[in-house]
Structure formats: C-alpha cells, structure tokens
N, C-alpha and C positions, 0 to 999 in steps of 0.2 A: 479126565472127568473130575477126579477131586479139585484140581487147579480151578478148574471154571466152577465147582462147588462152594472152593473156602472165596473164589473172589466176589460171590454171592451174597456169600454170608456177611463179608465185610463189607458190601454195599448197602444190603441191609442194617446192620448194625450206626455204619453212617447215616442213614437216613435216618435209623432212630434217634441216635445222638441229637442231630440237627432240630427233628420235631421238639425232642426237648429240650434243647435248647432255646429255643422259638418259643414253647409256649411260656416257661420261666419268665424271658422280657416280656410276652405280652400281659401275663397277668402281673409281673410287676408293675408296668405300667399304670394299666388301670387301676390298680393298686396306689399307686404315685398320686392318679388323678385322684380318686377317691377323698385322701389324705388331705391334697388341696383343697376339693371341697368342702372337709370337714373344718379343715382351719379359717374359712373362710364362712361357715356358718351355713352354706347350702344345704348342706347333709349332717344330721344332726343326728344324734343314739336313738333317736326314737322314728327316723325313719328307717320301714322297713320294706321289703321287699321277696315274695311267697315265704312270708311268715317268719323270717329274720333280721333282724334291723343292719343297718350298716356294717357296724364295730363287731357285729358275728364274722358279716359275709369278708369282710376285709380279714378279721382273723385266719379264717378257713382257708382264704387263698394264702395267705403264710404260712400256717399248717402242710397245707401242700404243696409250696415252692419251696420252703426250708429244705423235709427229705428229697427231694427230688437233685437243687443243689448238691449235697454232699454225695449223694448216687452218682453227680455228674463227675465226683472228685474221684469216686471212689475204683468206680468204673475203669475212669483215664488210669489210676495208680496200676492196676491189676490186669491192664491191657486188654480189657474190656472193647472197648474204643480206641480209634489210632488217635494220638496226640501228642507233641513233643513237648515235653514241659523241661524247664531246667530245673537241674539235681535242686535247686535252693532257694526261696523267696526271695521277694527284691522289699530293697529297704521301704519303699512309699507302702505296698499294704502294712508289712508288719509295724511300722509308725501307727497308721489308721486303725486299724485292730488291737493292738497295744493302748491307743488312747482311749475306744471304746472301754476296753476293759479293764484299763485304769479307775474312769470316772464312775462304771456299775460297781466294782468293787468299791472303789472308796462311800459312795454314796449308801451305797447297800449296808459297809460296815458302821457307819456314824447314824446314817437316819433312822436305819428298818432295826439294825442291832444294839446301835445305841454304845458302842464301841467311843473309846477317848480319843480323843485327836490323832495324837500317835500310833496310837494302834490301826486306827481307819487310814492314816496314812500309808502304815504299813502293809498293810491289808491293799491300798490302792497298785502299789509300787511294786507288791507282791506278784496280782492278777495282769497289771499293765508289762512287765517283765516275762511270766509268763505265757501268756498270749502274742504278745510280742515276738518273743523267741522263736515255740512256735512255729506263727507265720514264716521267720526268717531263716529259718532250720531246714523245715520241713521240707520236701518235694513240692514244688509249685503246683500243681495238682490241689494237693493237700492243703497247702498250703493259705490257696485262695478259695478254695471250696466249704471245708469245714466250718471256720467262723463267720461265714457270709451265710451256710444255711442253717449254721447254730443260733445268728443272730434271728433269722425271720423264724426258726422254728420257737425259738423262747418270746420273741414277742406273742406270735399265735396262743402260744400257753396260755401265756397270761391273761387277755382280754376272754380267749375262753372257757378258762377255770372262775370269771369271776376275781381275779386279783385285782385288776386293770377295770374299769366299769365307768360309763360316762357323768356318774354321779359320785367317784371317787376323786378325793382330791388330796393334794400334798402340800403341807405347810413347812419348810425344814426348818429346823431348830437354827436361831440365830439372823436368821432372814426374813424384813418383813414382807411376806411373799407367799404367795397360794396356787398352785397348778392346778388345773383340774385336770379331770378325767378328760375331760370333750374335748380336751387341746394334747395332754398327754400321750392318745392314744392315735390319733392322727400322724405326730410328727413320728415317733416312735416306727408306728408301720411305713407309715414314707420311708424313713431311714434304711429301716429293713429294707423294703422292696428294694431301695435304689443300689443298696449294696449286693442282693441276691440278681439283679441285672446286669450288676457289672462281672459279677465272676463267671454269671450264663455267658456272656458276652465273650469272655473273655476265653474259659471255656471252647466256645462255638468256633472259635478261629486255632483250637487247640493250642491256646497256652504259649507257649513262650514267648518269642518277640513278634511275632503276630496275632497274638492274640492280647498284649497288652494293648500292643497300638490301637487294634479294634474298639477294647474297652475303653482307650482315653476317647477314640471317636466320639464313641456312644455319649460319654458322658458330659463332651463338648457338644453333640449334639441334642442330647436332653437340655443343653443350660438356652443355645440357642432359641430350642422353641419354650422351655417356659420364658426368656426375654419377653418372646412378643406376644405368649399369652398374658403378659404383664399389662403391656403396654396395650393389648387391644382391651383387657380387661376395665383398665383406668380410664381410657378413651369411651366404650360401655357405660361406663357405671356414671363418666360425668355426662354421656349423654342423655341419660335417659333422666339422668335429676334435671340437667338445666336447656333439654333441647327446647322441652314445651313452649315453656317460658318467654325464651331467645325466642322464640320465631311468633312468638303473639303476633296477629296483626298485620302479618307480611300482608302485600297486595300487590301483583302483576299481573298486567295488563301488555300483554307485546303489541295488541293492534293499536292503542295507546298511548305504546313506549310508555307504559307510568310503571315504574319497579317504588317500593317503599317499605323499610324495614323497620317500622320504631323502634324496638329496643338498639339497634345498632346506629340509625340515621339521628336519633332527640336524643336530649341530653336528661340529666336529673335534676326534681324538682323535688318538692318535698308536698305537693298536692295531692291530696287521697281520691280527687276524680282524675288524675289524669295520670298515664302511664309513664315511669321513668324508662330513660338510655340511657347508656354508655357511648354515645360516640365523642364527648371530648375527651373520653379516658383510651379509647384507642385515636383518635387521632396524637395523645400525647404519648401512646407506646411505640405508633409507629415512629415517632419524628425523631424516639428516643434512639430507636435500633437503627435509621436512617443517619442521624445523628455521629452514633459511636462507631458504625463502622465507616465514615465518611473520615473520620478521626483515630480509630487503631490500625486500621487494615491497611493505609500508606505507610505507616510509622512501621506496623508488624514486616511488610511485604521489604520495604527496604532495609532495615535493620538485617532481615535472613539473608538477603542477598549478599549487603558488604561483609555479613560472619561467611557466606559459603564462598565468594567469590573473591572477595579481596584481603579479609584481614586472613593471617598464618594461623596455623594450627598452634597457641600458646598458652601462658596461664590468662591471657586478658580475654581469650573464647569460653574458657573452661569454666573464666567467674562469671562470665556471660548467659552460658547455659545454667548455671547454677541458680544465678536470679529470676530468667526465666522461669525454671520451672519452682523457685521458690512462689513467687508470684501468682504464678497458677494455681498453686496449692493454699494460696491466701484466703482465709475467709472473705465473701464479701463484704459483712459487715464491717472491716478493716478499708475497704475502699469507700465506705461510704465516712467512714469517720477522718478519713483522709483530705474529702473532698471537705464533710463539713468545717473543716478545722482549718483549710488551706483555701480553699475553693470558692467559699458561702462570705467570707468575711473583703475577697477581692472583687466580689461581684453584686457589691450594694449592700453587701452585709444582710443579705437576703435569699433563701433558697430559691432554684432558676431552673430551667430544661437547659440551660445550657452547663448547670453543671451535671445538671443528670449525663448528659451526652460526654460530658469528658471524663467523669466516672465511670461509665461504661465501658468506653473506648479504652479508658487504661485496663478494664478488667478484660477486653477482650484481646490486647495486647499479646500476654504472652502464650496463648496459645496458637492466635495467630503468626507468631514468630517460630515456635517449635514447628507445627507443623508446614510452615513455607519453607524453615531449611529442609527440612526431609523428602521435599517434595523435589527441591532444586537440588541436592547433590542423588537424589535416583535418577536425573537426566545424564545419560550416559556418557561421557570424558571424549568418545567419539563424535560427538555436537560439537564440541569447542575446538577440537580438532580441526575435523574437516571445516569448518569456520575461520579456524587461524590461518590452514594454509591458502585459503583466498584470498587471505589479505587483509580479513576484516578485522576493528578495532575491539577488544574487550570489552568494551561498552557497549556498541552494536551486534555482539554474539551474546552480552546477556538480555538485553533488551528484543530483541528478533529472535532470538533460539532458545534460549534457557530458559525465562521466564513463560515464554508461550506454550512451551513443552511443561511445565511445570505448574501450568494455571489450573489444570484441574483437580493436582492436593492445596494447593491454594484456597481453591473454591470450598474443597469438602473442611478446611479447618476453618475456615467462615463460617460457612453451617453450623457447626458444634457449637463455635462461639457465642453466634445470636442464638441459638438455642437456649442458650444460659444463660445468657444478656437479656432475655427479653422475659422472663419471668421472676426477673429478682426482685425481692421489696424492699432489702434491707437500707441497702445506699438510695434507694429513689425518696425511703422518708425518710431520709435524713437530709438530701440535698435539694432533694424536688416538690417531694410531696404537695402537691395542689387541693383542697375543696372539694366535695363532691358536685357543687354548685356550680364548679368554673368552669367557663367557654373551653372550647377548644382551641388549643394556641394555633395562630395564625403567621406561621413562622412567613410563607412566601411573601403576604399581603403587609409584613412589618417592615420592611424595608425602605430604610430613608435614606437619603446623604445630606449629607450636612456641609459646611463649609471649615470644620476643625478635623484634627484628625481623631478619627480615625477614618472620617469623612462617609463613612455609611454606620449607621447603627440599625438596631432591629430589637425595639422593648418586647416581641413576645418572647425572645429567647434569654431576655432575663427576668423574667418574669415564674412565679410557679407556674405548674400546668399539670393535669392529671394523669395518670396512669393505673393502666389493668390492673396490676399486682396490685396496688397500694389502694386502689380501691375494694378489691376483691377481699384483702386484710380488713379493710376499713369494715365492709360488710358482714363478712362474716366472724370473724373474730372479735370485733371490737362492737359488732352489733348496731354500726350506724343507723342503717337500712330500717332495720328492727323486720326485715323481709327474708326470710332465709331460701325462697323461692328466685326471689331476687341475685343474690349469690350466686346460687348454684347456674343460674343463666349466663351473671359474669365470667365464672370458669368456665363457661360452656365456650364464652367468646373470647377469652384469652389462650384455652387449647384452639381453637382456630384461627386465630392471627400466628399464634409461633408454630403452628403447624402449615400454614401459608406461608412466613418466611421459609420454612425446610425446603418446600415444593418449588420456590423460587430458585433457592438454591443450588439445589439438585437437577432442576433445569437446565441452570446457568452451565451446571459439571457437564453436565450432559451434552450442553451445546458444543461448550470447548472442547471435549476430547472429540465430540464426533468430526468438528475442523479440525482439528490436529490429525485424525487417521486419515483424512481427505487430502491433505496436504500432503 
C-alpha cells in the first residue's frame, strides 16, 4: 500500500512540476509579446487594463514567474521533484549570465554611483566573475534557475517600486544619447521573460542533457516564429499604407473580359488631374531580374558544377570558394560602382538596362554558385555510380543525373537571389537609373539586324529605363512625387512583384522535385 502511495505522490508532485512549468512559458510569453508591443508603440504606460496600466501588469507577471523560477530550482536541488541535473553548469549560461552581470554592475557602478572608470570597471569584472562562477559551479538546478528568476524578479522590483517609470529616462554621462523609460522597460522585461522561459523550459525536461536540448528548441523556436511575425508584420503595415492607393480605380469586368489597373497598367505624369502609374518602373524591374538571371544563373550553375565534378579538391577550389563567398559578402553598392566605372563608359558612355542586368547578374553570381555546389555534391555518389557502370559518359551522368537531381537547391538558391536582386537601388542609380517620365523599355519590340556585326542590335537595352527601387527612393526619400500616398503604393507594388518572383520560384522547386520523386 505505501509503494502505490509514495508512487502517487510522485505523480502528483510531477504534475505539479509540469503545471508550473507551463505556466512560467506561458506567461512569459505573453510577456515577450507585450514587450514587443511596447517597443513597437501599440501599448503605451498609459494603457491600462481593470485599473493598471501595462508596465504594472507586465511587472506582476515577473514578480510572479521570478519566485516561482527559483522554486523550480529549488525544489529539483532538494529532491523535491524528480530531475537529473548535472553536478556543474555548462559554459554558454554562465557566459550569459556572467555578461548580464558584468554590464548591471558596471553600469550601476559609473552612472547610478558615479564610480571612476577603474573602479566601475572593477566593479563590472567583479559582479561578471561572480555570477559567472556561480552559474558554472553551482548544481545545474541552481545553476540555471536562480539568476533567470533573480533576473525577472529584480526587474518586477523596479518598474513596481517606481524606479523604472514610462516617463523615466536615462542620459549616461559621455554619450550623446537618451533611453527612456517607454523603451527601457519593455526590452528589459522581454529579456527577463525570455530567460525565465528558457530555464522553465529547460527545467520541464529536467535539466541535464534533455532539457538543454529542449531549451535550445524553444529558443529556435521562439526566433522562428518572431521571423514571420516580422515579416507578416512588414507585409501589414506596407499594406495597409499603400494598398488603397495601389488599387485606385481597378475595374473588371469578366463578361467583358475588360481587367484595368491604373496605377500599375499608366505610367507617370506630372498632371494634377490625372492619376500617376508605375508600370514602366516595373516593366524595368521585371526585365531587370529576367535579365540577371538569364546572365548569373548559367555562369553560377556551371561554374558549381566544373568545382563539384571535375576540377580536384586543391588550393585553386579553396581560393574559389573564398572569392565566392567574399563576393557575396560584397556591398552592393561596390557592384554598382563597378559597373559604373567599367560598364557605363563601354556602353555609350551612358547608363543602360543592360548594364543594370549585368550588374545584377554578377551580384547574383555567387550565391548562385555556393548553393548549386551544395546542392550537386548532396546528390549521392551512388547516381554516378550506377551511371558509370552502364557505360555512360561523365558528361551524360551530369547532365541526365546530377544536375536534375540537384535542380531543386538550384532553384531555392535562385529564389534568395532575386530576392535581393530585385529590390536593390544602389547599383541600378548608378548604372541604370531612368526618369520617372520614361516609357517602358521595349526590350522584345527593339530588335534589329543589321548588316555589320554584331549584326542584330536592340537601342532599348542601351538605353536608361526605370525601376521599383529607384523610383520608390526617388519618391520618397528624395521627395520627387512630393506625394507620400504615392510611395507608399510603389512599396505596396514592389513587395508584390518580388514576392511574385518567390511564388514563381518556389513553384518552379516544387515542380522539379515533384518530377524527380515520380521518376
């Protein structure tokens, strides 16, 4: 009877554990989000909610995930709760915790004490040392529990003693520079929260080497989903400025077949009755991005191939890869001054879409080459193989096997590419830049032949020509438009053209691997 008693009790005891652990991330969370709202100006010290504003109700839930934290620590030490922690911290918290503790101390000692250099330093390296230690001494329990709810319990203090206040600000001596309260007290409780998450976390899975892995989860998985509360954020925010706008005036008609978009189908005029377009500015982004990858992406795709399949493993791959990825790391305004300097002076001494497109195209280069090798040496050694012993030639097992097997990181390092390629401004005004005035280039409809060589020419691709970006700059930075309504439209329609290239893309992956598994 005791046996099925004590294993009761320890089921209970687990369950409780668990609950709080659970609640710890959830109200950190919320917490997290809060924080973002505040930094972001939604939630302000003066909204409140049954009769506390924010920066209370945020403090309170730190107030009570801090003790709660160190219970969780305290608990696991004293066998409280079952959990296997190891005898000793690991270096990454007591790093993190050690840095916190460095930066309050020192800060604490020079701005709030007023402390000499040296001394505040010492004072830093003192606190960052000891904390440190510490974490890396101590029982992992201990370890990771204490200063994660020491941390959310001392921010709680503050914002609820009145130290901390949304109308509190900080100037530090030497800096011209001012924090306030409204931003101070936001990042601060984030910080907490997210570190009082991770030890719950971490915690929950009881500690040692499953419970770190947990916590790295969590904290890859927190990062993922603020990514894409980023990006749908950005995507929101320019829609709601420039959808209105963008879609003035549409009119369809299916029993008609009449479709009609002014701001996307007319161009721009400078007439105060009559409504401006963008469409020579995206017909000059498209031709831009049709363009560069017509011109990186053979040069990119064969280049990976002779490094992965024919040339040796030696120092001429090693300086290869090295350029590569120096290049990628290249500003692009380095490629733009490249083209103008080299590019603008061989082609009439005049900026052109056609050096837009070779500037691009070099800039989509080397990533298109990184990831086309990576794509072709993941195709498995048994391809070339079973390949060889039929008899076929090394050219016809990369051409038929390798490469088709490998078309689909090909595709996704395309994507990335034009992704980048298609909203740059810096190289298109310096090599391209067109008018807000000017047609749309008429690349198909320019083509001549002639009876010299190079025996076909084509004036609108030497020609200027407009684009998104440079117009988008034009407008709103430099105030051409003098229409700030206007802008926020063009961004409205240049996140849809390069978010149409993605969707093309990703298609495209899509199609090939779905042939490839059919195959």
């Amino acid at each position: 009877m005791s046996t099925v008693t004590d294993h009761a009790l320890r089921s209970d005891q687990s369950d409780g554990f668990t609950r709080l652990t659970d609640g710890v991330v959830g109200v950190g969370i919320t917490v997290i989000g809060l924080s973002v709202l505040a930094i972001a100006r939604v939630v302000t010290g003066d909204t409140t909610a049954f009769g506390l504003g924010a920066f209370e109700w945020v403090a309170l839930a730190l107030a009570a995930v801090g003790p709660t934290v160190v219970a969780l620590g305290v608990g696991s030490f004293l066998g409280t709760f079952e959990t296997t922690p190891e005898e000793r911290g690991t270096v990454g918290p007591a790093l993190g915790f050690g840095g916190i503790a460095f930066v309050a101390g020192g800060l604490t000692a020079s701005q709030t004490l007023g402390l000499p250099l040296v001394a505040s330093l010492a004072t830093a390296v003192v606190s960052g040392v000891a904390v440190g230690g510490f974490v890396a001494l101590a029982r992992e329990d201990l370890g990771t529990t204490l200063p994660a709810g020491g941390f959310a319990l001392l921010v709680g203090a503050l914002v609820l003693a009145d130290v901390l206040t949304a109308s509190w600000t900080w100037a530090p001596e030497g800096f011209s520079v001012t924090f306030p309260g409204y931003m101070v007290i936001p990042v601060l409780a984030g910080a907490a929260a997210l570190v009082a998450c991770w030890a719950a976390v971490s915690a929950r899975s009881g500690f040692g080497a499953a419970g770190r892995q947990s916590a790295a989860y969590f904290l890859v998985g927190l990062n993922a989903i603020g990514m894409l509360v980023v990006l749908a954020t950005l995507i929101l925010f320019i829609g709601v400025k420039g959808f209105g706008r963008a879609t003035q005036g549409i009119v369809f008609d299916p029993l008609a077949l009449e479709f009609r978009w002014p701001f996307v189908m007319d161009g721009y005029n400078f007439r105060p009755d009559v409504a401006n377009g963008v469409f020579p500015a995206v017909a000059g982004t498209v031709w831009l991005v049709i363009g560069a990858v017509l011109t990186g992406v053979p040069l990119a795709v064969g280049a990976a191939v002779f490094l992965s399949e024919y040339a040796e493993r030696g120092r001429f791959t090693q300086l290869v890869e090295v350029a590569t990825n120096g290049l990628w790391s290249t500003p692009s305004v380095v490629f733009g001054l490249f083209g103008y300097a080299f590019l603008v002076p061989r082609f009439g001494n005049t900026t052109s879409l056609l050096s837009g497109m070779l500037v691009l195209g070099f800039m989509l280069l080397p990533l298109v080459t990184i990831t086309s090798r990576e794509a072709i040496k993941a195709v498995p050694d048994e391809y070339r193989d079973a390949s060889a012993a039929l008899g076929v030639s090394q050219w016809e097992t990369i051409r038929s096997v390798v490469v088709p097997t490998a078309l689909p990181g090909i595709v996704t390092g395309v994507i990335l590419g034009v992704g980048r390629i298609a909203g740059e401004t810096a190289p298109i005004l310096l090599v391209m830049a067109g008018g807000l005035r000017d047609d749309a280039p008429s690349v198909l409809g320019s083509f001549q032949f002639v009876a010299r060589p190079p025996f076909v020419v084509n004036d609108a691709l030497l020609q200027s020509a407009p684009a998104l970006p440079y117009q988008l700059y034009a407008t709103i930075t430099a105030g051409v438009s003098g229409n700030e309504e206007f802008g926020w439209a063009t961004a409205f329609v240049l996140l849809a053209v390069v978010l149409s290239f993605y969707a093309i893309g990703v298609g495209t992956r899509i199609y090939f691997r779905r042939r490839l598994q059919h195959e």
